[in-house]
N, CA, C and O atoms as a GROMACS GRO file, in nm:
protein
  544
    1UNK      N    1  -6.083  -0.953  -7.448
    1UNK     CA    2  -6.074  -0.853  -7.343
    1UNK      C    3  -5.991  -0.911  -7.228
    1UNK      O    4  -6.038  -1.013  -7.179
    2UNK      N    5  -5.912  -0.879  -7.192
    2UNK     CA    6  -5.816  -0.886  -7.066
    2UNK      C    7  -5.898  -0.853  -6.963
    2UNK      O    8  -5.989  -0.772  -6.980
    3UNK      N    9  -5.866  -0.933  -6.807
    3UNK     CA   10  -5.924  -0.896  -6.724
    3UNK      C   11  -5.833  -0.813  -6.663
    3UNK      O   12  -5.712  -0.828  -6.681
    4UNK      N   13  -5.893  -0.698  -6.568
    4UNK     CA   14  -5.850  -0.566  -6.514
    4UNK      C   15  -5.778  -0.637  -6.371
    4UNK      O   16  -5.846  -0.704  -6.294
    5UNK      N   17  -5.661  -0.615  -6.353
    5UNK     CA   18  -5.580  -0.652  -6.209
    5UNK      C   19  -5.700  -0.680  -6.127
    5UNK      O   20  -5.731  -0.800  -6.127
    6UNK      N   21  -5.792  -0.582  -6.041
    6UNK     CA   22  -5.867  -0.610  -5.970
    6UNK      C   23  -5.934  -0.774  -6.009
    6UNK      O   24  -5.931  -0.879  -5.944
    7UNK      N   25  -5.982  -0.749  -6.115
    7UNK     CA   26  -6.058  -0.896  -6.146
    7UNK      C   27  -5.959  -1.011  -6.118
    7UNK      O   28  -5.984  -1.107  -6.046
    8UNK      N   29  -5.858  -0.993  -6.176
    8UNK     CA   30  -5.782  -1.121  -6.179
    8UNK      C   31  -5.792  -1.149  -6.030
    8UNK      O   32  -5.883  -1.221  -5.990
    9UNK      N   33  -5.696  -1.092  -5.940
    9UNK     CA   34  -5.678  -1.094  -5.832
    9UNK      C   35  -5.821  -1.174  -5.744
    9UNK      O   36  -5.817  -1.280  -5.681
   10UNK      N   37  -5.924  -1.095  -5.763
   10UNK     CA   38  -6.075  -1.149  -5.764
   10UNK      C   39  -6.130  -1.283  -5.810
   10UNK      O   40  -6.205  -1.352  -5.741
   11UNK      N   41  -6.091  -1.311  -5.921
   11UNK     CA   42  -6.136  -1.454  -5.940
   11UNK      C   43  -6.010  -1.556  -5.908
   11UNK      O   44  -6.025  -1.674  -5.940
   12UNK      N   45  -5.876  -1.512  -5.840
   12UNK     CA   46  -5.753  -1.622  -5.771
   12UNK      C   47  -5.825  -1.665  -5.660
   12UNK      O   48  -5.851  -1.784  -5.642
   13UNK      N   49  -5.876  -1.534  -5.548
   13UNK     CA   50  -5.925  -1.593  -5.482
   13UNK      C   51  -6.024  -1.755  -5.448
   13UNK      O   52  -6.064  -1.812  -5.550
   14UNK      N   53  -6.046  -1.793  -5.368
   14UNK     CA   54  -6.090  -1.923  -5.317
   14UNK      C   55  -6.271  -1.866  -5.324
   14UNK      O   56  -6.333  -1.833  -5.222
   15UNK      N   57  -6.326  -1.866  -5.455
   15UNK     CA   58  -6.464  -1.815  -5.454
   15UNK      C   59  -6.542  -1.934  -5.506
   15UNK      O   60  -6.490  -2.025  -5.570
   16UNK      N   61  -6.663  -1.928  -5.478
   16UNK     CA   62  -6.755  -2.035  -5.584
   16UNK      C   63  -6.860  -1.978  -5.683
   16UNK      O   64  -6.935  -1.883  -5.665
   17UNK      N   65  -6.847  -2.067  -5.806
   17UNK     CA   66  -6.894  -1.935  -5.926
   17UNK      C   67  -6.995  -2.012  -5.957
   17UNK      O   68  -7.002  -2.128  -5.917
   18UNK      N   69  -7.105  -1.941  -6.049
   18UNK     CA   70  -7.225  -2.033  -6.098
   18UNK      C   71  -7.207  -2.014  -6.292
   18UNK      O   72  -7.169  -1.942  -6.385
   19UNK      N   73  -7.253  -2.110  -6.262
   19UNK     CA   74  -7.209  -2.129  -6.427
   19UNK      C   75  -7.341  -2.169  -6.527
   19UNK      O   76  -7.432  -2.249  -6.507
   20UNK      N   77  -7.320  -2.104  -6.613
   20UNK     CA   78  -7.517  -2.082  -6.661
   20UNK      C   79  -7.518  -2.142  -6.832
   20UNK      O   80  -7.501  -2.063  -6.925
   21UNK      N   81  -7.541  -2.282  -6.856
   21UNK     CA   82  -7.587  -2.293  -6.961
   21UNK      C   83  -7.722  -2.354  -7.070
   21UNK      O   84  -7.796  -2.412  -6.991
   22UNK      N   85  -7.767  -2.362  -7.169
   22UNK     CA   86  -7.911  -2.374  -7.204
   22UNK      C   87  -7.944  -2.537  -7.185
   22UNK      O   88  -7.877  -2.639  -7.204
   23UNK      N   89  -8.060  -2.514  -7.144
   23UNK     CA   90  -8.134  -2.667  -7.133
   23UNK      C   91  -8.158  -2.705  -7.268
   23UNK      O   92  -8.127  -2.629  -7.359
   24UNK      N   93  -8.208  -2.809  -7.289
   24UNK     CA   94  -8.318  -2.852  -7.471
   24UNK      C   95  -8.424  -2.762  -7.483
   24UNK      O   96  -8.455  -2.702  -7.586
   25UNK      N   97  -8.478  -2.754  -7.374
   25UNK     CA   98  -8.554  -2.696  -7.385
   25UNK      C   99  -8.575  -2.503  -7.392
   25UNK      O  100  -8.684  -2.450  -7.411
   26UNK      N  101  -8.451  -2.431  -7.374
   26UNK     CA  102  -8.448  -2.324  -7.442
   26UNK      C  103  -8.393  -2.254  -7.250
   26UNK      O  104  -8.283  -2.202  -7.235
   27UNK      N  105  -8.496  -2.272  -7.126
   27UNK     CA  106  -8.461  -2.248  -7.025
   27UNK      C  107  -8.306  -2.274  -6.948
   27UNK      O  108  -8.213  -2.353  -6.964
   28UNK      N  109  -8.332  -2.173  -6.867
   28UNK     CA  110  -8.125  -2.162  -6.819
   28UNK      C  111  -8.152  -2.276  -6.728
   28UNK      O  112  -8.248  -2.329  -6.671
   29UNK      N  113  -7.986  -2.294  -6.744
   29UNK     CA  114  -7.931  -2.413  -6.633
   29UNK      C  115  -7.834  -2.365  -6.541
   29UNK      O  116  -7.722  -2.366  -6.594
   30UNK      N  117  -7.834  -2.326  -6.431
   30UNK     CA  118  -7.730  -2.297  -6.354
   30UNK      C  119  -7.679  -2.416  -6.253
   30UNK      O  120  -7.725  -2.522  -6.210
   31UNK      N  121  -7.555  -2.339  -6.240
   31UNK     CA  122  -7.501  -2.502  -6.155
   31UNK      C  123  -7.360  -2.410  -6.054
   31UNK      O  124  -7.279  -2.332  -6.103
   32UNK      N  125  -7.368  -2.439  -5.951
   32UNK     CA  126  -7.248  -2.383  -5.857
   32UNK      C  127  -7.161  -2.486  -5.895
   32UNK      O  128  -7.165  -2.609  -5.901
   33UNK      N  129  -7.063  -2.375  -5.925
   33UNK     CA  130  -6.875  -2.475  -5.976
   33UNK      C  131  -6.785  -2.441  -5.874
   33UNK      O  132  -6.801  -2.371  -5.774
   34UNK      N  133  -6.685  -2.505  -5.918
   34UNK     CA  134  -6.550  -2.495  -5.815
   34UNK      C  135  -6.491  -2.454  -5.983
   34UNK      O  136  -6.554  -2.477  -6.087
   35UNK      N  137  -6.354  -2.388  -5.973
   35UNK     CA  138  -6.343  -2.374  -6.091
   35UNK      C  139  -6.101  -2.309  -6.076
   35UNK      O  140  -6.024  -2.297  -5.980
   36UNK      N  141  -6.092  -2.297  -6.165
   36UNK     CA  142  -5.977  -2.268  -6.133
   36UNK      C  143  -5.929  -2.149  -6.254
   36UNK      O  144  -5.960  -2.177  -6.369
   37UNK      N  145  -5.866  -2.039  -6.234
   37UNK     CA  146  -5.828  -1.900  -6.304
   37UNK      C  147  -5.683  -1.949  -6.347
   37UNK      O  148  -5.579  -1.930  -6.284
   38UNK      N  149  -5.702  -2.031  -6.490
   38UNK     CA  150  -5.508  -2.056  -6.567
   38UNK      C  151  -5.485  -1.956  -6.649
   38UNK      O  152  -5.565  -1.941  -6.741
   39UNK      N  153  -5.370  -1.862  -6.638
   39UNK     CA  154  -5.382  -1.793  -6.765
   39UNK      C  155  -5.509  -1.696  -6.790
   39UNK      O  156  -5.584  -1.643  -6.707
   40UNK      N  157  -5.508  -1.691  -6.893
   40UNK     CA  158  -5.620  -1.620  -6.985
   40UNK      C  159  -5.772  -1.690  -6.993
   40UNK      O  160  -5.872  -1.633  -7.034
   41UNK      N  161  -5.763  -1.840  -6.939
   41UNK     CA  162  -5.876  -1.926  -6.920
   41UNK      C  163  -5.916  -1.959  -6.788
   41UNK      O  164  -5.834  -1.953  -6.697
   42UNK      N  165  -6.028  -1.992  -6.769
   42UNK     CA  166  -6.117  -2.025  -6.668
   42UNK      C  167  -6.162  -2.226  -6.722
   42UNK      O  168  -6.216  -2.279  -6.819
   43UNK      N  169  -6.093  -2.280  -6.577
   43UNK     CA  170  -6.105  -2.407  -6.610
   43UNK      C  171  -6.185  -2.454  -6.509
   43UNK      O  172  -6.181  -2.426  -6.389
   44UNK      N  173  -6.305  -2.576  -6.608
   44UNK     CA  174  -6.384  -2.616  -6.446
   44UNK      C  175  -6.410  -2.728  -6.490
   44UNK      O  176  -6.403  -2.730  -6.613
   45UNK      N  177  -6.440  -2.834  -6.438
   45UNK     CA  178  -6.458  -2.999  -6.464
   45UNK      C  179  -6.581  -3.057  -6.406
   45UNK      O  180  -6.623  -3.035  -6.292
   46UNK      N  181  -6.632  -3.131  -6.492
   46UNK     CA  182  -6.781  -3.180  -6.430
   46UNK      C  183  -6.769  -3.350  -6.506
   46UNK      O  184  -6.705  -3.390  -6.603
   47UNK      N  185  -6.870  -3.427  -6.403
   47UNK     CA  186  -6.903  -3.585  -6.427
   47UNK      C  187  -7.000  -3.618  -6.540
   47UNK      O  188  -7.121  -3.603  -6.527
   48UNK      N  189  -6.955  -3.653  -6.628
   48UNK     CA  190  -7.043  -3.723  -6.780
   48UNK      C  191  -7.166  -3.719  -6.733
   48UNK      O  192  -7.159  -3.675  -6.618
   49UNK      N  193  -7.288  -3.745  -6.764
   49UNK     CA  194  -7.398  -3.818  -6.790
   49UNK      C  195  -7.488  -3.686  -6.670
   49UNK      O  196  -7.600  -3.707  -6.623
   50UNK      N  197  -7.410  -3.562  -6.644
   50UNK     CA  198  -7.473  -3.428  -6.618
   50UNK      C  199  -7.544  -3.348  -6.675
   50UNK      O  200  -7.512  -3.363  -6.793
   51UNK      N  201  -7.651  -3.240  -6.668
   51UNK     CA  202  -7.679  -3.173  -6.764
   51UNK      C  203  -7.592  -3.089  -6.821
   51UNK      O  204  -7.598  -3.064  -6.942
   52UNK      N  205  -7.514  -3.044  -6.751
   52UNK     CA  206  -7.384  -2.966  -6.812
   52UNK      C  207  -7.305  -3.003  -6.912
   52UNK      O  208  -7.252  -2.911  -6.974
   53UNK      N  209  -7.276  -3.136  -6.952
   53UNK     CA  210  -7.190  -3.163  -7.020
   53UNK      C  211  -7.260  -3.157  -7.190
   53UNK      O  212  -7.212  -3.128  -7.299
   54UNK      N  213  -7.434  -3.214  -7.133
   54UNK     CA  214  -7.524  -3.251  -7.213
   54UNK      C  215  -7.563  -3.067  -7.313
   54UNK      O  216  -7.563  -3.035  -7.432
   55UNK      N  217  -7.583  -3.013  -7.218
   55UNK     CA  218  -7.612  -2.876  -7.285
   55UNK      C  219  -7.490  -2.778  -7.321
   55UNK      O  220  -7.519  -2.671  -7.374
   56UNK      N  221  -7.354  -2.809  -7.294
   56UNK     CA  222  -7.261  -2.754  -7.312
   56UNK      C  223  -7.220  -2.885  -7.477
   56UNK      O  224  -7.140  -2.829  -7.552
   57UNK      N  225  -7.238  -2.947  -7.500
   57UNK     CA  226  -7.227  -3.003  -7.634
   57UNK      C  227  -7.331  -2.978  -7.753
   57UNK      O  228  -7.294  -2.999  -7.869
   58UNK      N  229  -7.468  -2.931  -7.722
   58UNK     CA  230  -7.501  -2.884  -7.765
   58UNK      C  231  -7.522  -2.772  -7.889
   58UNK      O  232  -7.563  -2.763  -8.005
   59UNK      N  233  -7.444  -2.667  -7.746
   59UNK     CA  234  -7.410  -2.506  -7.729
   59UNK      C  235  -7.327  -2.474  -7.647
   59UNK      O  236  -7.379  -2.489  -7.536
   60UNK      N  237  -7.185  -2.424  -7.636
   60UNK     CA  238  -7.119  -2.406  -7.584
   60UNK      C  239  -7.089  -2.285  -7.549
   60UNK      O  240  -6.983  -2.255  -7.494
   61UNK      N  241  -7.169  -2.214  -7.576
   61UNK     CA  242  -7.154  -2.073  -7.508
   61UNK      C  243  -7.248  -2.074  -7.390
   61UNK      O  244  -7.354  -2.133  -7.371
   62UNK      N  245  -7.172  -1.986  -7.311
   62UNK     CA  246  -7.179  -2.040  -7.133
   62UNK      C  247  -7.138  -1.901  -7.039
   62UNK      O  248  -7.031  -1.841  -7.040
   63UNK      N  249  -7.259  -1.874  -6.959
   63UNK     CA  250  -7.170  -1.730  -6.870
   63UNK      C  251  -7.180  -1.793  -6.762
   63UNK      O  252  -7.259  -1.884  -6.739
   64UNK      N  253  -7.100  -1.749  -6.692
   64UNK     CA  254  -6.978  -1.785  -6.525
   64UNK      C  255  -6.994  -1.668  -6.500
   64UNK      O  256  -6.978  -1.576  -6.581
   65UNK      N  257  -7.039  -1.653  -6.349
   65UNK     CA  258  -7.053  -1.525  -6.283
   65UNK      C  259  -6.953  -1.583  -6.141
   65UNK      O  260  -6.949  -1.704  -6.120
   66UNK      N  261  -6.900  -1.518  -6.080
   66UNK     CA  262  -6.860  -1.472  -5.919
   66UNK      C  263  -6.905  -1.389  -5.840
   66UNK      O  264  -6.889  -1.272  -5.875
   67UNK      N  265  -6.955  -1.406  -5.743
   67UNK     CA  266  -6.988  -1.306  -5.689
   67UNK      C  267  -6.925  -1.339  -5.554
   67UNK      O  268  -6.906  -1.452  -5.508
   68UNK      N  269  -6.893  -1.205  -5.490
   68UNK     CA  270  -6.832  -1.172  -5.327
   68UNK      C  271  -6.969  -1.227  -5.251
   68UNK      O  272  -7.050  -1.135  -5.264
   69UNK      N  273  -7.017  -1.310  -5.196
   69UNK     CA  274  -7.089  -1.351  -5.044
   69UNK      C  275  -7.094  -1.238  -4.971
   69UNK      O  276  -7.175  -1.244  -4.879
   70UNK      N  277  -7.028  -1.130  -4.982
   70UNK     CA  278  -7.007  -1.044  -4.848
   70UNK      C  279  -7.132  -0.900  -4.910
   70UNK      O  280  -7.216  -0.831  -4.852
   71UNK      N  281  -7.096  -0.908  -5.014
   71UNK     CA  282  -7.101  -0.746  -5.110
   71UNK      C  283  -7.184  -0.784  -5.208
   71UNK      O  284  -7.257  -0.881  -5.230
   72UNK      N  285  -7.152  -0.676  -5.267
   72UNK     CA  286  -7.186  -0.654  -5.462
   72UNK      C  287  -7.051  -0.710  -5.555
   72UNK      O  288  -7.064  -0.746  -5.673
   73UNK      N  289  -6.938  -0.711  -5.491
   73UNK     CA  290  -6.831  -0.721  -5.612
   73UNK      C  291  -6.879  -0.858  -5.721
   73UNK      O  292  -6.958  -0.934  -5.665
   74UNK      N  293  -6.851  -0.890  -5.838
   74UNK     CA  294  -6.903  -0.994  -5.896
   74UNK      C  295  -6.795  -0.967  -6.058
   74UNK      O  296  -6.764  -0.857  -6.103
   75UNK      N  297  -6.762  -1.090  -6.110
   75UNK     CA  298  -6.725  -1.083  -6.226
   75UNK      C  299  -6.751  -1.223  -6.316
   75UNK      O  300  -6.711  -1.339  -6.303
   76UNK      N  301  -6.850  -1.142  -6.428
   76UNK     CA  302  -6.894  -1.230  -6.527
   76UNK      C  303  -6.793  -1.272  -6.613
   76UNK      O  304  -6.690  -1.206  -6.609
   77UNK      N  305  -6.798  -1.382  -6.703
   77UNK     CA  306  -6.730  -1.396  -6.861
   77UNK      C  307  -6.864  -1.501  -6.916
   77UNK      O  308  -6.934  -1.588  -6.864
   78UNK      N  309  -6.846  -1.411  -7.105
   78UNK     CA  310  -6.952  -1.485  -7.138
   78UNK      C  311  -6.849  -1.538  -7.235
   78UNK      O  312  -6.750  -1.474  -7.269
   79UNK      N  313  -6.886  -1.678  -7.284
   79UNK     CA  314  -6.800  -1.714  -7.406
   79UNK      C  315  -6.803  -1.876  -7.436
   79UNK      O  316  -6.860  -1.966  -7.374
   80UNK      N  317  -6.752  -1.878  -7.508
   80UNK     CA  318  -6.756  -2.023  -7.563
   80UNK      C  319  -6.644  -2.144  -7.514
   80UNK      O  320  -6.522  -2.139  -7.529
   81UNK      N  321  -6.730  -2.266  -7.445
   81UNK     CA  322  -6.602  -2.321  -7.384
   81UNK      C  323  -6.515  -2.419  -7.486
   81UNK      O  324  -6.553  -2.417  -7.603
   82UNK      N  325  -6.405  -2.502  -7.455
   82UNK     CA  326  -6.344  -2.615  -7.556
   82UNK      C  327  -6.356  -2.694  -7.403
   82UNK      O  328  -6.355  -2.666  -7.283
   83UNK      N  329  -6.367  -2.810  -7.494
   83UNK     CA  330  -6.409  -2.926  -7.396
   83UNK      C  331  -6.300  -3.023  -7.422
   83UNK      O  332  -6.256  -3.063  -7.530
   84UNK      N  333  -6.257  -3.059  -7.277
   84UNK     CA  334  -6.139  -3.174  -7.340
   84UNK      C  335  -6.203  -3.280  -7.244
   84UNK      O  336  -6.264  -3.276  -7.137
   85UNK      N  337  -6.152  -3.403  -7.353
   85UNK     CA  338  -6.233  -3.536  -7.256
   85UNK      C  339  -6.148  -3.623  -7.248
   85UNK      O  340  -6.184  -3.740  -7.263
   86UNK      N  341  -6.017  -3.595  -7.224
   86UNK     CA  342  -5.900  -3.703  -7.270
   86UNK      C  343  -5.855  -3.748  -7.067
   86UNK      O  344  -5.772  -3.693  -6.995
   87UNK      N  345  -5.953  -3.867  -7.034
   87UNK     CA  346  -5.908  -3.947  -6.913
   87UNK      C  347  -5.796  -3.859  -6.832
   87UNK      O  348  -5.817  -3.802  -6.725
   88UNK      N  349  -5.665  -3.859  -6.909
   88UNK     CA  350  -5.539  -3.847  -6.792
   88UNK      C  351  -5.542  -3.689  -6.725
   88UNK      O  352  -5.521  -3.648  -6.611
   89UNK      N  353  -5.576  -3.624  -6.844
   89UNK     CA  354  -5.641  -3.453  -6.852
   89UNK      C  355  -5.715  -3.462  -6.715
   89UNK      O  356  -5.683  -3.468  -6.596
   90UNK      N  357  -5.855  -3.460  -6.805
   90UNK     CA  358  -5.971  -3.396  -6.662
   90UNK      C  359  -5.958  -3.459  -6.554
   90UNK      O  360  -6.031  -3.420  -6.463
   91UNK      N  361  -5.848  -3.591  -6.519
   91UNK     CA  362  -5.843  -3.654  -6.350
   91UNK      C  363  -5.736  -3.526  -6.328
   91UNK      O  364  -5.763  -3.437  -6.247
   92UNK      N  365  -5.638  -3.523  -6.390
   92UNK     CA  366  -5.534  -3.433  -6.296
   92UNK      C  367  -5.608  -3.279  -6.316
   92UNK      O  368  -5.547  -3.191  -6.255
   93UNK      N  369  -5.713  -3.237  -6.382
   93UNK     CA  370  -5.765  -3.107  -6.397
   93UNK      C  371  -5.825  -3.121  -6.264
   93UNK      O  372  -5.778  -3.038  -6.186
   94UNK      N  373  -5.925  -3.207  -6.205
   94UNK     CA  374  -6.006  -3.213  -6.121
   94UNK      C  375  -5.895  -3.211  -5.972
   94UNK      O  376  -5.916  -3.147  -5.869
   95UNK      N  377  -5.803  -3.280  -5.994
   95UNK     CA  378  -5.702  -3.277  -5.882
   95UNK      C  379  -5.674  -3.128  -5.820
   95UNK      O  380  -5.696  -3.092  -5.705
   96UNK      N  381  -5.623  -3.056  -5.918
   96UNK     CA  382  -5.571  -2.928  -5.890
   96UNK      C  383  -5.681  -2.831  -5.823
   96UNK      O  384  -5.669  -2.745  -5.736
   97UNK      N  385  -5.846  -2.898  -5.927
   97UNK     CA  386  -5.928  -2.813  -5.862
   97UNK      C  387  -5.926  -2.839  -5.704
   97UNK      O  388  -5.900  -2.768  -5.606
   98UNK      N  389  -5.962  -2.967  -5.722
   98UNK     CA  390  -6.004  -3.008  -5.569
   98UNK      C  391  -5.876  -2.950  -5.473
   98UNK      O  392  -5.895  -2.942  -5.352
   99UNK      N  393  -5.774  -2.918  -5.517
   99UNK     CA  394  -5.714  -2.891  -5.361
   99UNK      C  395  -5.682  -2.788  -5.439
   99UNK      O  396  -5.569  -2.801  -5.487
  100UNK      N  397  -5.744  -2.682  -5.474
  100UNK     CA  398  -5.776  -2.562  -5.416
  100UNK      C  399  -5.846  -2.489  -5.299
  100UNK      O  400  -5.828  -2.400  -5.216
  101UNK      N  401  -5.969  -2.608  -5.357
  101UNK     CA  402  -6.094  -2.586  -5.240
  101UNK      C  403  -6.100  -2.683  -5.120
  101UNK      O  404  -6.198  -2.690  -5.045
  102UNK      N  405  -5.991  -2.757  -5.109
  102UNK     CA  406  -5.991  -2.868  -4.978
  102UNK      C  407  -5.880  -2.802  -4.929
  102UNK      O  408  -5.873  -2.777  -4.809
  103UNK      N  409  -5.786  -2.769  -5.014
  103UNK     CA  410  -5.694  -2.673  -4.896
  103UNK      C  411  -5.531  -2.785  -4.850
  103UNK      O  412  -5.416  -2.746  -4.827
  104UNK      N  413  -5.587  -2.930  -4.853
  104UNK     CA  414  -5.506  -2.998  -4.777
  104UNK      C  415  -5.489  -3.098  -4.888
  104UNK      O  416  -5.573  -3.097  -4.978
  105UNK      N  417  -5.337  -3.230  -4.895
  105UNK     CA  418  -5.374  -3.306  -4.995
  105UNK      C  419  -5.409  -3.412  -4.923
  105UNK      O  420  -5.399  -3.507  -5.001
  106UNK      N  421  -5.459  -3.466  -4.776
  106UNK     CA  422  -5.473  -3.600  -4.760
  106UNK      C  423  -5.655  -3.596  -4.814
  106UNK      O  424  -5.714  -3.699  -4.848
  107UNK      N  425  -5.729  -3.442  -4.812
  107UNK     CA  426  -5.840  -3.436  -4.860
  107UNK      C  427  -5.866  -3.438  -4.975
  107UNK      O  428  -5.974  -3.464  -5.027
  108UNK      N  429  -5.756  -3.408  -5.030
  108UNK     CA  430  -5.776  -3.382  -5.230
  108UNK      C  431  -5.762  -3.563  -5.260
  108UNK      O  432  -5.842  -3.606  -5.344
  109UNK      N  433  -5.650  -3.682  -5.188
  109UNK     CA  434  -5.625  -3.788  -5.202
  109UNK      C  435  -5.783  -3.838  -5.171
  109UNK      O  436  -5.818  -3.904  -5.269
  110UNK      N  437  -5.862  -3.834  -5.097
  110UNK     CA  438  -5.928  -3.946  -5.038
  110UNK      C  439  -6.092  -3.858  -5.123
  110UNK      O  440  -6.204  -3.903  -5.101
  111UNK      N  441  -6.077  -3.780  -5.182
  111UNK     CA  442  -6.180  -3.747  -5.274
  111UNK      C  443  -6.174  -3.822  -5.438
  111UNK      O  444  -6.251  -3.881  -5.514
  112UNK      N  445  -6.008  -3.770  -5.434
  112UNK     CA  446  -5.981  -3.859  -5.569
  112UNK      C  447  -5.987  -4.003  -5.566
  112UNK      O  448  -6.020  -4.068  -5.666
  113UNK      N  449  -5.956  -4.055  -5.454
  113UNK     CA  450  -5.998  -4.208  -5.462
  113UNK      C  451  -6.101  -4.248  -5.413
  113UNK      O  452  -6.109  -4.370  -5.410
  114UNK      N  453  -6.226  -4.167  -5.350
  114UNK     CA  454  -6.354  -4.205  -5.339
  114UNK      C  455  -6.398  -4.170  -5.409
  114UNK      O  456  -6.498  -4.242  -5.415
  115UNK      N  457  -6.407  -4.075  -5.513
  115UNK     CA  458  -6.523  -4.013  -5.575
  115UNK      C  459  -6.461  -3.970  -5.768
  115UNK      O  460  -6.501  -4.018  -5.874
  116UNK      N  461  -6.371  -3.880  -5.746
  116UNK     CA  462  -6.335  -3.842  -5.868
  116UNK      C  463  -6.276  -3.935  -5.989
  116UNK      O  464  -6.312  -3.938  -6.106
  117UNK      N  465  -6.176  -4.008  -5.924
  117UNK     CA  466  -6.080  -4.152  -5.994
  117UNK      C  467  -6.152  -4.207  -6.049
  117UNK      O  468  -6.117  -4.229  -6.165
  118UNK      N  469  -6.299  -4.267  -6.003
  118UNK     CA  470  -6.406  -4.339  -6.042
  118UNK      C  471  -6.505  -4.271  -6.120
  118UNK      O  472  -6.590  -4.337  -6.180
  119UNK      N  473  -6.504  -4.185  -6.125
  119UNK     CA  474  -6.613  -4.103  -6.230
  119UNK      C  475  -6.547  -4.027  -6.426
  119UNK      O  476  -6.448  -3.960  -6.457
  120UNK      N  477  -6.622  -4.065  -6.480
  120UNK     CA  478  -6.566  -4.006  -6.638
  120UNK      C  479  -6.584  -3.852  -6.636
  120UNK      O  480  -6.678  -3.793  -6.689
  121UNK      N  481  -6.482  -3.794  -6.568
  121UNK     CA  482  -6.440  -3.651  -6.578
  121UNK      C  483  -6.428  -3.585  -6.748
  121UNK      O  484  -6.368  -3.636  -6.843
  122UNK      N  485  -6.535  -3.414  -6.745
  122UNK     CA  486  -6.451  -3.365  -6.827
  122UNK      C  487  -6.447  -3.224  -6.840
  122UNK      O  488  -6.547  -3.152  -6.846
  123UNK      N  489  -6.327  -3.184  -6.845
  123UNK     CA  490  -6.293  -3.076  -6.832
  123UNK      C  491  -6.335  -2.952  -6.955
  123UNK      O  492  -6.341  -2.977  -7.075
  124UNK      N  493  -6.359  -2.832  -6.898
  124UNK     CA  494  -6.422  -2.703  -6.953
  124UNK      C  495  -6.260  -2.586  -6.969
  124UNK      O  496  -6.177  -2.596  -6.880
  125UNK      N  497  -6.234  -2.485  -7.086
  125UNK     CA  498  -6.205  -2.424  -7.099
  125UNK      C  499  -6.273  -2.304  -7.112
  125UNK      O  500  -6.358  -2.315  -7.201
  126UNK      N  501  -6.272  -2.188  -7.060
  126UNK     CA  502  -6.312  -2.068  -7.078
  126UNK      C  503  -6.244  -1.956  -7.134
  126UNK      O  504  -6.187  -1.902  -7.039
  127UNK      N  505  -6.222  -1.900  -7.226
  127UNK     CA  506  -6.133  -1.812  -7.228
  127UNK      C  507  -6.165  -1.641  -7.196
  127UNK      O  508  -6.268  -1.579  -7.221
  128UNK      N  509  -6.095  -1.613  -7.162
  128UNK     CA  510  -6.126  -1.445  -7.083
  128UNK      C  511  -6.162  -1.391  -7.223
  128UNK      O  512  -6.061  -1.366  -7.289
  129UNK      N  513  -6.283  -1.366  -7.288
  129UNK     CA  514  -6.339  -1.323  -7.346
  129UNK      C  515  -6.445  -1.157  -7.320
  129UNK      O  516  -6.413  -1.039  -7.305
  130UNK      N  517  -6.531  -1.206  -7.325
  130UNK     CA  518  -6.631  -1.086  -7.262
  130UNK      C  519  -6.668  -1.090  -7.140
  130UNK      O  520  -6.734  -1.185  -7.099
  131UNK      N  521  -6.627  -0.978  -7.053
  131UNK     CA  522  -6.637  -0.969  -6.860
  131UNK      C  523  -6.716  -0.844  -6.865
  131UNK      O  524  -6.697  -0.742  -6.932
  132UNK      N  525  -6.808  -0.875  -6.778
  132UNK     CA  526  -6.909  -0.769  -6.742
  132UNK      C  527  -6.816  -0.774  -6.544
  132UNK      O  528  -6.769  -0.880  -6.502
  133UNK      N  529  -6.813  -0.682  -6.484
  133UNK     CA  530  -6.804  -0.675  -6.348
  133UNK      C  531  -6.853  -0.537  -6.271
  133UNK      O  532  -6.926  -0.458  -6.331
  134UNK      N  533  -6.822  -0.518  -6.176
  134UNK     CA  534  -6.864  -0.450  -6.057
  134UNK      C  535  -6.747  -0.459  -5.949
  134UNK      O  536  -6.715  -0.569  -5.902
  135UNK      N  537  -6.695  -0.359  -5.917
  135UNK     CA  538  -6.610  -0.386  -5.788
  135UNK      C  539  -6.689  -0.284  -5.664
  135UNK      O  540  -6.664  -0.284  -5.544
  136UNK      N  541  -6.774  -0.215  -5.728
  136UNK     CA  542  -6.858  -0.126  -5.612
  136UNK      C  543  -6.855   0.027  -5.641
  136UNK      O  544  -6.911   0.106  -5.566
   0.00000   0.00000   0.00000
């Protein structure tokens, strides 16, 4: 399923999405992402030894919601992610994220060398699959 102009436009924006996948134990896991809209996929990156990475290897089917802070607008995708774990990948995946949401690069630099550089990044594919939304 293609997302509808409105949506796209909707998830470019600078939003924060929650991302919902199964524990061992059968109960949901949600987790607020930073995430980035490539293409036809939804890319988001998380630190090894998380529950996310742990229950997304599992089972990799995974719904991502958005929602507007302001309103009702909101757009789901449910679907199955591909996981890439290849070092040079998820550091420069995490880069792009991060200065989306820092805005600036001396902030995207001094995250990547305090925090991200040093951690075993790995990156999530989503593909625009099944979207439930609401624009109002």
């Amino acid at each position: 399923m293609a997302l509808e102009p409105w949506q796209r436009t909707f998830l470019e924006e600078k939003r924060y999405a929650v991302l919902g996948t199964r524990n061992p134990s059968g109960s949901p896991h949600l987790t607020a992402m930073w995430y980035l809209l490539e293409g036809d996929e939804v890319l988001f990156n998380t630190a090894a030894g998380r529950a996310k990475p742990r229950n997304i290897a599992a089972d990799p089917r995974v719904s991502f919601i958005v929602v507007d802070p302001t309103g009702y607008p909101f757009v789901r995708i449910d679907g199955r992610v591909r996981t890439i774990d290849d070092p040079a990948t998820t550091q420069a995946d995490i880069r792009r994220i991060a200065q989306r949401y820092y805005g600036d690069e001396s902030r995207t630099e001094r995250a990547m060398r305090e925090s991200f550089s040093t951690q075993h990044r790995i990156s999530y594919r989503l593909p625009i699959g099944r979207v439930y939304a609401a624009q109002r």
